[in-house]
N, C-alpha and C positions, 0 to 999 in steps of 0.2 A: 479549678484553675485560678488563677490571681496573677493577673497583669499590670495591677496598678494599685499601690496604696499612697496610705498619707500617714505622715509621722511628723510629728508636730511637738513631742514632749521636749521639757527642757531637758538638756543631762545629768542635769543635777537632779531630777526629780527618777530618772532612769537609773542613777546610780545608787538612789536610797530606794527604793522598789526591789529591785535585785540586789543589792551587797555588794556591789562594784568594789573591788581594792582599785584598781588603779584606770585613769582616763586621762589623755592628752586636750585641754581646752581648744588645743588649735587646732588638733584635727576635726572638729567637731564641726557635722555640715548643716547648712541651715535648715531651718522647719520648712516642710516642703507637702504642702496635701497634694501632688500630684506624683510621685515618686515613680517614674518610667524605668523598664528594663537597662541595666547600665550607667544608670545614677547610684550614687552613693548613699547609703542610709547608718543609721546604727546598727551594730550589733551584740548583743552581750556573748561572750566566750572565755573560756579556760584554757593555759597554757603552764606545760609542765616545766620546771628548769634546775638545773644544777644550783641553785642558789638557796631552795626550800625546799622541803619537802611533799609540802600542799599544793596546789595547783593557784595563778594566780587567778582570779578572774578578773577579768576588763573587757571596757567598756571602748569599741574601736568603729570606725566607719569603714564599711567595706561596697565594693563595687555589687550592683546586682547582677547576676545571673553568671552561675559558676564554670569558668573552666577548667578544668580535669590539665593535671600537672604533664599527662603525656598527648599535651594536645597541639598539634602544629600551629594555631595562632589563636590570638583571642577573640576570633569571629563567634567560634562555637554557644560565648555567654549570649545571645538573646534566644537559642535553643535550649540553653538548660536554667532557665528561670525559676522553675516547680520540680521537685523531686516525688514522684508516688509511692505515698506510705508502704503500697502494699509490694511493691518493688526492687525501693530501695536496698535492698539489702544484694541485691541481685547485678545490678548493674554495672559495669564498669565505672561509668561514671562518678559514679556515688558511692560504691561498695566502702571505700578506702576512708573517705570521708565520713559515714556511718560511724567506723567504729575509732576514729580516734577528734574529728575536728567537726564537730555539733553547736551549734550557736543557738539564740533566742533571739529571733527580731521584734524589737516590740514598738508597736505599728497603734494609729487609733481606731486602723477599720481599714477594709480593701473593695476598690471598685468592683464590681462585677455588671456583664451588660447583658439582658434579657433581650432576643430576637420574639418581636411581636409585629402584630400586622399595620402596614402603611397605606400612606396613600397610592391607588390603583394598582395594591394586591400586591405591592412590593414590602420586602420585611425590611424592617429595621431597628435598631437597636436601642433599649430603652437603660438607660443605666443607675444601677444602685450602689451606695455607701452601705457596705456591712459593719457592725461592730457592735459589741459585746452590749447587752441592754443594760446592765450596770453600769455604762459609762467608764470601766476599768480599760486600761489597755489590753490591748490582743498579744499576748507571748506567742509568737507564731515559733512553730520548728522549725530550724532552719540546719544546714550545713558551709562548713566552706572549705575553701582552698586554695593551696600557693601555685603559682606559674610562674614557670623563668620564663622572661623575654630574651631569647638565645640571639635577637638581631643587635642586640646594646651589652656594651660590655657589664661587667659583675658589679661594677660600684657604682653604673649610671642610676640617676632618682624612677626611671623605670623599670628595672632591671629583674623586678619579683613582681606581680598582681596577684591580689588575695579579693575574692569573690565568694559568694555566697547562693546557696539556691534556698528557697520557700517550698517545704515538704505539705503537700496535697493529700487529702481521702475523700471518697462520696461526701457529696451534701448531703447534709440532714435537710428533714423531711420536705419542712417548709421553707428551705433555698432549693430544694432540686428542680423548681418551675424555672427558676433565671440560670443555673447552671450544675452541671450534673458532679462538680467537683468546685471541693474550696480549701482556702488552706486551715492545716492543723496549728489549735491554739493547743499548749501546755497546758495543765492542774499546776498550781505553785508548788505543790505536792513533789512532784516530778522534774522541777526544774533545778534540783544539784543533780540527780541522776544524770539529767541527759548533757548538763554541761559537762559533766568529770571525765576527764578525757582517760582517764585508766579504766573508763567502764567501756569495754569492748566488746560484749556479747551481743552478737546481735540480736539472738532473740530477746534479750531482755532488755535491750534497746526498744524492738520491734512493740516489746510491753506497752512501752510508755507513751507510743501512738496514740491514744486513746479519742475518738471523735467527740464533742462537747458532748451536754445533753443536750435535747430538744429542750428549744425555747431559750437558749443562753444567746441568741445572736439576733440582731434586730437589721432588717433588711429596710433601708428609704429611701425611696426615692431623688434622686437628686438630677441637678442640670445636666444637659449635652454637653455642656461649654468644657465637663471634667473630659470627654475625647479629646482633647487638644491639649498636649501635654504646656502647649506654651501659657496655658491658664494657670495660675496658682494663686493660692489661697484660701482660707477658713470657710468662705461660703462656699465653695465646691462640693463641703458635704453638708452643707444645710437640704432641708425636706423642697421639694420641686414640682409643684403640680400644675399638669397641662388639664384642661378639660377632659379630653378623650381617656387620660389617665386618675380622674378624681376615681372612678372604682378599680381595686389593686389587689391584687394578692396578698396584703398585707395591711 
């Protein structure tokens, strides 16, 4: 699962990483390490058009957690936040978006929170910063999608919502103590594949799923103060240690 990250790169540093053609400066939302369901993040994606015959790619901020174009309002996005690899291809939700509207979120790392034991026998939640031990960004999978808002006419500034869900598989070995699913990072290998929106197979979509190896992902400890979305900033995912927690899974 993946409830919470942080994304922090410039776009200019996101747009020479991936080969961005085109990006809007004013669309572009601020660096935010605590990134909650229904906030706005980057994303990189391709779109086809009578103009060329290459797909462009751009670099856009989209809302998180997606809503399905036949869906009676935009309540359903903090329901569909995570999409499951082994799934998606299956669902309603997602089916449509698989095989033509595929993005790349690229993220510095994503909370995740370990239920461990409390004071007088009560659990509670101890929280980590995942990301890559290279220090590279996380190319997370992602998908999106258009909604008409049928309450405002065609030309109001709300009138479309484009949103995005974070595609999920099992944790590897040494995160499935803090949670039994995380999100799927891309191989750079694979990321014209799953951008190119004329690739429509799903199984060979379904390919390029592929879980990292063991050991590409560094699990640390960090404060409580990241549950509270109204915290933001850099040290949120700095290392955090209480006494009770100086020995760690990690």
């Amino acid at each position: 699962m993946c409830g919470r990250f942080a994304a922090s790169s410039k776009p200019e540093d996101i747009v020479e990483l991936f080969d961005v053609e085109y990006w809007d400066p004013e669309e572009a939302p601020a660096p935010n390490w605590n990134v909650a369901p229904t906030n706005s993040a980057f994303v990189v994606l391709e779109r086809l058009s009578k103009e060329r015959p290459e797909p462009l790619r751009q670099l856009r901020a989209l809302r998180w957690g997606l809503v399905p174009p036949w869906s009676d309002s935009a309540g359903t996005a903090v329901k569909m936040i995570n999409a499951r690899s082994d799934t998606v291809h299956e669902k309603p939700a997602y089916r449509q978006a698989l095989a033509s509207r595929r993005c790349i979120l690229p993220v510095d790392g994503y909370y995740e929170w370990q239920t461990v034991p409390g004071e007088r026998g009560r659990a509670r939640k101890k929280p980590y910063f995942v990301s890559r031990a290279d220090g590279a960004p996380l190319a997370l999978a992602g998908l999106y999608e258009f909604w008409r808002n049928r309450a405002v006419p065609p030309g109001h500034p709300e009138a479309w919502l484009v949103t995005f869900t974070i595609v999920t598989t099992d944790a590897e070995e040494a995160l499935a103590p803090i949670h039994e699913r995380m999100p799927l990072f891309l191989d750079p290998r694979s990321w014209d594949e799953w951008l190119d929106p004329r690739q429509s197979d799903p199984d060979a979509l379904r390919r390029l799923l592929i879980p990292p190896p063991p050991g590409a992902l560094l699990a640390t400890p960090v404060s409580p103060a990241v549950g509270n979305i109204r915290n933001n900033g850099p040290e949120l995912k700095e290392p955090w240690v209480e006494a009770e927690y100086e020995t760690t899974l990690f």
